[in-house]
Every structure is written in structure tokens, then in C-alpha cells.
VONU-304528 format. One record per atom (N, C-alpha, C): x, y, z; residue number from 1; atom name. Coordinates in Angstrom, 1 decimal. Layout:
N
R        X        Y        Z     n   atom
R        X        Y        Z   NUM     CA
...
//
This chain:
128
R        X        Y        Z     n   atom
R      8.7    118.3    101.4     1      N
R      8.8    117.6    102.7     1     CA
R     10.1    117.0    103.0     1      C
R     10.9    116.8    101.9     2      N
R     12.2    115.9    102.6     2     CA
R     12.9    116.9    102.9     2      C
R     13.2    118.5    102.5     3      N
R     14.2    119.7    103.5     3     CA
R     13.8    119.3    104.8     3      C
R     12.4    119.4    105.2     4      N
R     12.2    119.5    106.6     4     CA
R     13.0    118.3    107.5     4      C
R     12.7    116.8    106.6     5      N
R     13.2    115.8    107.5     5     CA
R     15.0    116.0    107.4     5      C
R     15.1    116.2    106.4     6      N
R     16.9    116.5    105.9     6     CA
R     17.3    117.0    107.7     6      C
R     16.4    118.2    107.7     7      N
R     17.0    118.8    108.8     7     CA
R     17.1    118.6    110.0     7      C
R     15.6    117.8    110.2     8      N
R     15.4    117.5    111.2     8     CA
R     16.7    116.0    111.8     8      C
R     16.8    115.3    110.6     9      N
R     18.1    114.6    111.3     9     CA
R     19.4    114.7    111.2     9      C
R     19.8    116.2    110.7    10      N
R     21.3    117.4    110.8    10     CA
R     21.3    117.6    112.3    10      C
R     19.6    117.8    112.9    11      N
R     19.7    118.7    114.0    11     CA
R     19.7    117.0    114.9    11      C
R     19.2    116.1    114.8    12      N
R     19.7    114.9    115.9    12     CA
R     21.2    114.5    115.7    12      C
R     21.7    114.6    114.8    13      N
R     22.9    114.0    114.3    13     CA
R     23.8    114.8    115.2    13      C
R     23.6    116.1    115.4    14      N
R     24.7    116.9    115.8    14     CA
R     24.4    116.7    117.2    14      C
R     23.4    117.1    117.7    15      N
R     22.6    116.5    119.1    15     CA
R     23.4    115.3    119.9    15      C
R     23.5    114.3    119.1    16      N
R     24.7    112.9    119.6    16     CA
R     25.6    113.4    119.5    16      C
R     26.3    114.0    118.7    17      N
R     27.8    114.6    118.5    17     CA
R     28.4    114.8    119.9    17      C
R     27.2    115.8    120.3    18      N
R     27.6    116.8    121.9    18     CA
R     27.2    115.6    122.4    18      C
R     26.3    115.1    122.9    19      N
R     26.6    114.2    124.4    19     CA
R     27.3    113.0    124.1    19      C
R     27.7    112.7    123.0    20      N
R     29.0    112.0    122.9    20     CA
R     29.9    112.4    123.7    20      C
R     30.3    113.9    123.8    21      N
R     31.8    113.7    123.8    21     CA
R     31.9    113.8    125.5    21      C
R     32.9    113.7    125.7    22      N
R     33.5    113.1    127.5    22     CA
R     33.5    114.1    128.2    22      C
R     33.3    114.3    129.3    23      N
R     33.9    115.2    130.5    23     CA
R     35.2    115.1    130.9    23      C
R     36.2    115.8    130.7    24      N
R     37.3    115.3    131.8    24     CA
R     37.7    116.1    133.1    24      C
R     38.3    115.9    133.6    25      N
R     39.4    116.3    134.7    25     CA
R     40.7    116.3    134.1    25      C
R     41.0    117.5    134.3    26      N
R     42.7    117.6    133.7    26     CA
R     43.6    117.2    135.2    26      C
R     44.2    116.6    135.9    27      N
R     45.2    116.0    136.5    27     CA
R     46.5    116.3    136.6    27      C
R     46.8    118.2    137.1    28      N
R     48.1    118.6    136.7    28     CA
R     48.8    118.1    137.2    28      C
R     48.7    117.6    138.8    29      N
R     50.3    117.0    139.5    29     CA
R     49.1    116.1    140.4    29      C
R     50.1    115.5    141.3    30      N
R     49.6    114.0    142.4    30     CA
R     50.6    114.1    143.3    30      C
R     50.7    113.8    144.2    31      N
R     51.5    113.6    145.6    31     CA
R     50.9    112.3    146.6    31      C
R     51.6    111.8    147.3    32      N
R     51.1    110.8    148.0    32     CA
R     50.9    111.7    149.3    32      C
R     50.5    111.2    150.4    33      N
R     49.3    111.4    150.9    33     CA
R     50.0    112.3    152.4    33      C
R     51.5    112.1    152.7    34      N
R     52.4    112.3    153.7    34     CA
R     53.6    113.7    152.4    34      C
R     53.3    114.0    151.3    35      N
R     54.1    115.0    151.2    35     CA
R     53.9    116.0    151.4    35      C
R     53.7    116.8    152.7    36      N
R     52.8    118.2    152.9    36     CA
R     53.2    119.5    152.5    36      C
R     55.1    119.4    151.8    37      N
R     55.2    120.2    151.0    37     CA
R     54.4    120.8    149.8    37      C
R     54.4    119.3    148.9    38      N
R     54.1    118.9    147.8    38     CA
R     52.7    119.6    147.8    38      C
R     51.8    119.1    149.1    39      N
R     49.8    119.6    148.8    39     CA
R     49.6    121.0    149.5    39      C
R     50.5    121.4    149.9    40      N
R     51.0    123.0    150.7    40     CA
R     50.9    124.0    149.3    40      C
R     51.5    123.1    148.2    41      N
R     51.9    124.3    146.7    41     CA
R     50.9    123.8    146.0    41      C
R     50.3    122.7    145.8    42      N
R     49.2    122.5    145.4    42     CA
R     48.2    123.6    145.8    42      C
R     48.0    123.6    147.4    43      N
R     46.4    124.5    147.5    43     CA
R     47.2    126.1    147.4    43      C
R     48.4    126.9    147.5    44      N
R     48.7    127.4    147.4    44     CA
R     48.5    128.2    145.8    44      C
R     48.7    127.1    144.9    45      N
R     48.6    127.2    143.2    45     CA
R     47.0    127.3    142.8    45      C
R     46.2    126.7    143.6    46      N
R     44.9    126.8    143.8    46     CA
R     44.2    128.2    143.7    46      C
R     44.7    128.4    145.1    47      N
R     44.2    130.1    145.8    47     CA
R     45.1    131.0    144.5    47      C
R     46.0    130.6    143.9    48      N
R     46.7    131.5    143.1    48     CA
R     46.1    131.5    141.5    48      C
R     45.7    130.4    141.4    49      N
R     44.9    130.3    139.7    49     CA
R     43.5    130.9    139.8    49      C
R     42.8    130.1    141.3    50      N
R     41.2    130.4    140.9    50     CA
R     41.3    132.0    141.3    50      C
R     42.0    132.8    141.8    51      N
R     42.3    134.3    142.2    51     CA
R     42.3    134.7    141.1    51      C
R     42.9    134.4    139.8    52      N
R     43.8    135.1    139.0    52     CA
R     41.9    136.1    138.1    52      C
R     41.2    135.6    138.0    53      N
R     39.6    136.4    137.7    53     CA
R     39.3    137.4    138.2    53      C
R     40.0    137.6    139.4    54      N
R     39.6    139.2    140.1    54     CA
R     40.7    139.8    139.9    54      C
R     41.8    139.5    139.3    55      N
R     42.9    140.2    139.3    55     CA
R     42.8    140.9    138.0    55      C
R     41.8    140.4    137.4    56      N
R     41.7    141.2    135.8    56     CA
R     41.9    140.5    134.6    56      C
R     41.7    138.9    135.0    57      N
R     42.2    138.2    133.8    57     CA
R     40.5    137.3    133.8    57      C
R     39.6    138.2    133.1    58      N
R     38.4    137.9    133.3    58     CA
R     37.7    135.9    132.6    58      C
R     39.1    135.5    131.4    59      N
R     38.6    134.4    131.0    59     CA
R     39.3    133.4    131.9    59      C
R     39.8    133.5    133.0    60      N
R     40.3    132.6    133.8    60     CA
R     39.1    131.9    134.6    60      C
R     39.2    130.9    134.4    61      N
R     37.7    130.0    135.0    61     CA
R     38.3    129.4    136.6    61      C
R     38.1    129.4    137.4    62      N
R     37.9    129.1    138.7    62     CA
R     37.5    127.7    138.8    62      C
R     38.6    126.8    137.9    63      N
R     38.0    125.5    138.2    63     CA
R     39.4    124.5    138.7    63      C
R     40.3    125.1    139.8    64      N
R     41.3    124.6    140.3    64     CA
R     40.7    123.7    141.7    64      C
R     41.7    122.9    141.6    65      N
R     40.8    122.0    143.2    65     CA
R     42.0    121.2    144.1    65      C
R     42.5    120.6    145.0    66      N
R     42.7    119.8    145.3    66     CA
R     41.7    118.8    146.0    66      C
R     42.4    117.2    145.3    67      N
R     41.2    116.5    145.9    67     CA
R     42.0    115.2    146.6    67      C
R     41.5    115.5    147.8    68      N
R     42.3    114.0    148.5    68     CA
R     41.6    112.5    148.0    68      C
R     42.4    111.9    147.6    69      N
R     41.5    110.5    147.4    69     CA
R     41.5    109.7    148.7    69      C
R     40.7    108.7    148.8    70      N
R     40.6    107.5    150.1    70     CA
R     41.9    106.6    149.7    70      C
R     42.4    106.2    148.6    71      N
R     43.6    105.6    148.8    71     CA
R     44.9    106.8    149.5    71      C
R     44.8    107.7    149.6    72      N
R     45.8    108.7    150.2    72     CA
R     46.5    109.7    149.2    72      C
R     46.6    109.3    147.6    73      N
R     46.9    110.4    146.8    73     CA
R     46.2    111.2    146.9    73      C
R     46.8    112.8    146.2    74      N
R     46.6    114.1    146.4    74     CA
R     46.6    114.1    144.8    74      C
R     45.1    114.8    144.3    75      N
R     45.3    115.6    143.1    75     CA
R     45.4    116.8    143.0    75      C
R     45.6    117.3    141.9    76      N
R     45.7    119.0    142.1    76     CA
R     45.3    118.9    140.7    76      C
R     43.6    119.2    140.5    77      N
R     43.0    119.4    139.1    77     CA
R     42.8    120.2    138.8    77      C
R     42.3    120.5    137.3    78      N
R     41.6    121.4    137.0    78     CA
R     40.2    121.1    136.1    78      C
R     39.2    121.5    136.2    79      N
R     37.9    120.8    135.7    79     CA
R     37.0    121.0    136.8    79      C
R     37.2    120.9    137.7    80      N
R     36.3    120.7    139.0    80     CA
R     36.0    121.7    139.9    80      C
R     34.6    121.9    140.2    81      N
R     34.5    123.0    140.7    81     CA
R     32.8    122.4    141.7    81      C
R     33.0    122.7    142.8    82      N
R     31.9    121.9    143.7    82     CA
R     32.1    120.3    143.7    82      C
R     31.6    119.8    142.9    83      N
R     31.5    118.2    142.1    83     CA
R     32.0    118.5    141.3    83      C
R     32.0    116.9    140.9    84      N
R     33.4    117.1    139.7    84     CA
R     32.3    117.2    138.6    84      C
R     32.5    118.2    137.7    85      N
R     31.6    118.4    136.7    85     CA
R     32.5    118.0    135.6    85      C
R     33.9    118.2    135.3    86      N
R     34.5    117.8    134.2    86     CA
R     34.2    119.3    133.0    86      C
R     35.3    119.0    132.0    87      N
R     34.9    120.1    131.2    87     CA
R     35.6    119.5    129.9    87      C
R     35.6    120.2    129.0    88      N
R     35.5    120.0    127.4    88     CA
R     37.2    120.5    127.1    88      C
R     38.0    119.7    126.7    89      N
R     39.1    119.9    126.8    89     CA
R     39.8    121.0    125.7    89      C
R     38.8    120.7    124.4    90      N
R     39.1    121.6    123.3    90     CA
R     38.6    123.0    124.1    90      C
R     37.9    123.8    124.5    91      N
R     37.5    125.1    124.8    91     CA
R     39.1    125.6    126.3    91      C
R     39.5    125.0    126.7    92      N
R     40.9    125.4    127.3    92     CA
R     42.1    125.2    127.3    92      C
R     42.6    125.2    125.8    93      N
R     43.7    124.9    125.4    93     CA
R     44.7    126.1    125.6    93      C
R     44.1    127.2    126.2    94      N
R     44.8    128.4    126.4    94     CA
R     45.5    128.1    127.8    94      C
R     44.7    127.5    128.8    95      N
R     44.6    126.9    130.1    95     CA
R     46.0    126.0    129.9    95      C
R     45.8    125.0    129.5    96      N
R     46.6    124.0    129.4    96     CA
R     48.7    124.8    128.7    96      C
R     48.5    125.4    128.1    97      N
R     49.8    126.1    127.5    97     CA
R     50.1    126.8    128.4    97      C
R     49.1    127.5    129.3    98      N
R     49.9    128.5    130.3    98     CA
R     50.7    127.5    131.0    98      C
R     50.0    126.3    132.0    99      N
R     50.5    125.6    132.6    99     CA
R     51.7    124.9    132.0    99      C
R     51.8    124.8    131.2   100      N
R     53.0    124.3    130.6   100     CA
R     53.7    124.8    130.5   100      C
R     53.9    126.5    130.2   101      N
R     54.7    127.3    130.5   101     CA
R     55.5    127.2    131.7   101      C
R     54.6    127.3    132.8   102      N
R     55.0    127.5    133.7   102     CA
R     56.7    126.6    134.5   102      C
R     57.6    127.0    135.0   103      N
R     58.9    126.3    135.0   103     CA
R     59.3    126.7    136.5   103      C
R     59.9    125.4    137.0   104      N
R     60.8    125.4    138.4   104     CA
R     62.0    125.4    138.1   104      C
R     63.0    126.3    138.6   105      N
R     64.1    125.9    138.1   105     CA
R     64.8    125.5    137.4   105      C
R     64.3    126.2    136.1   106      N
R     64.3    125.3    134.6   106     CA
R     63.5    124.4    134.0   106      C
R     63.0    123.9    135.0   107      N
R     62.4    122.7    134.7   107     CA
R     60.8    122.9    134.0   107      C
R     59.9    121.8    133.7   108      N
R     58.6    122.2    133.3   108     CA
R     58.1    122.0    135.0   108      C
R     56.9    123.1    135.2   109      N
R     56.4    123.0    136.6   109     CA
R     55.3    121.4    137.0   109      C
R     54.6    121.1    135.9   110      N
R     54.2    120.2    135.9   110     CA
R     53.9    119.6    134.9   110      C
R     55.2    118.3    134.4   111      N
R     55.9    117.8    133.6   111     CA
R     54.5    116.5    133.0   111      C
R     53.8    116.3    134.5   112      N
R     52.6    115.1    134.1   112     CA
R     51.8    115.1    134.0   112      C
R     51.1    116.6    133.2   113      N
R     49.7    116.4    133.3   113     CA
R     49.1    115.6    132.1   113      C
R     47.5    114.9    132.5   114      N
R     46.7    114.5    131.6   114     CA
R     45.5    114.3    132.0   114      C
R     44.7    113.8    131.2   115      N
R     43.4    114.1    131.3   115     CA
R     42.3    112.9    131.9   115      C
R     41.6    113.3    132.1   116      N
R     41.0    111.6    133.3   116     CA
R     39.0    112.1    132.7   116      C
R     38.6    110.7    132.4   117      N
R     37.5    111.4    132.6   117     CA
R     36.5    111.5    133.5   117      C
R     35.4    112.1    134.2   118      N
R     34.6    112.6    135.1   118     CA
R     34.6    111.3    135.6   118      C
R     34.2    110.5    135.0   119      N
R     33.5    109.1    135.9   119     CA
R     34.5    108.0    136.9   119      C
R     35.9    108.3    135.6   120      N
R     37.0    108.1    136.8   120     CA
R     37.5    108.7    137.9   120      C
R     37.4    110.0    137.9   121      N
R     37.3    110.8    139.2   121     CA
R     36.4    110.5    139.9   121      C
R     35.6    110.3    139.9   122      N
R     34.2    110.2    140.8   122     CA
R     34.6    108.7    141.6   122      C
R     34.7    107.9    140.8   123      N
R     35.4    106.3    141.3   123     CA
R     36.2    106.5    142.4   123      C
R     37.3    107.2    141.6   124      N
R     38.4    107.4    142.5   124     CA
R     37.8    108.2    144.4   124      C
R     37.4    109.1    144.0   125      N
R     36.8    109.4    145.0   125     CA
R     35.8    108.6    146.1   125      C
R     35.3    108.2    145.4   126      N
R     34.3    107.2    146.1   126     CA
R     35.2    105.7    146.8   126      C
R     36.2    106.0    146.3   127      N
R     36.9    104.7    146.8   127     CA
R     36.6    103.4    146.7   127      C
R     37.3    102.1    146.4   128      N
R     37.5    100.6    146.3   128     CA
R     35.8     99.9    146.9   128      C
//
């Protein structure tokens, strides 16, 4: 009788594990709310990532977004797809190195990304 219970709290143990862990929003770039260059290459990089699945790059996930906030910043995330559902940061570490790659002028293309979790997005959104 104790294999069965053994198991039975391997299989709760690991159970917490998963809804422990966090949702996030990755947060590649921000602009304030008057740079219309700035949210122009934003939704442009949008239509150009969440595209990139029909072009033949089948593990590309379509989870690019820009999201205007009520204080007037501009994000340009990735995680978000409808509502912000947030995603698991270890499963798109491929995701995250492309973008890093990516370079202006030499430069890194977007130098600040980091990670936010779902509930702070949502805040944000919802505004003060």
C-alpha cells in the first residue's frame, strides 16, 4: 500500500510544481505614446514575426502584439496573443536569442528586453 501513496504524492508534488510557476510577457521594446516612428516598427515587426509561420518557419508562435497602455506607453511584446495569456519562458529560449540577434546599425535591435508577469500586464492595462 505505501508504492501507491508514494505515488500518489510524486503525482501532487509535481502538480504544484506546474501552477507554481508564472506567466510572463516578455517586453521587447516601449515608446512613449507620441513616437509614431518608434510604434510604426513596432507593429511593422509584429506583422513581420507573427507572419514568419506561413513563410515556413512552422515553430514560430504568433504571439507578437503591440499594446497601448492608458498611461500612454507603447509595448511591443511577446507572450500575448488575444488576452494576455503569458507564456513559460524556459520553452522559448530560441525566441529570445533570435531577438537578440537581431542588430540596427550595429547596434543590439532591442537592447531592453525583459520579462513582466501576466498579472502585471493586465494592471497595466487596466490602468491606475
Amino acid at each position: 500500500m505505501k508504492i501507491p501513496t508514494i505515488g500518489l504524492m510524486f503525482v501532487l508534488f509535481a502538480t504544484t510544481l506546474a501552477k507554481a510557476e508564472v506567466y510572463e510577457v516578455l517586453v521587447v521594446a516601449s515608446a512613449e505614446a507620441g513616437d509614431n516612428l518608434r510604434i510604426a516598427e513596432f507593429e511593422k515587426d509584429v506583422r513581420q514575426f507573427n507572419g514568419l509561420q506561413h513563410r515556413g518557419y512552422t515553430a514560430a508562435k504568433p504571439y507578437f502584439n503591440v499594446l497601448h497602455l492608458p498611461s500612454g506607453e507603447v509595448y511591443f511584446v511577446f507572450g500575448f496573443r488575444d488576452e494576455v495569456q503569458g507564456i513559460r519562458r524556459r520553452y522559448y529560449t530560441r525566441t529570445i536569442k533570435n531577438l537578440q540577434r537581431l542588430k540596427s546599425n550595429g547596434e543590439p535591435r532591442y537592447p531592453g528586453m525583459r520579462w513582466v508577469p501576466v498579472a502585471d500586464i493586465r494592471q497595466l492595462l487596466n490602468g491606475p
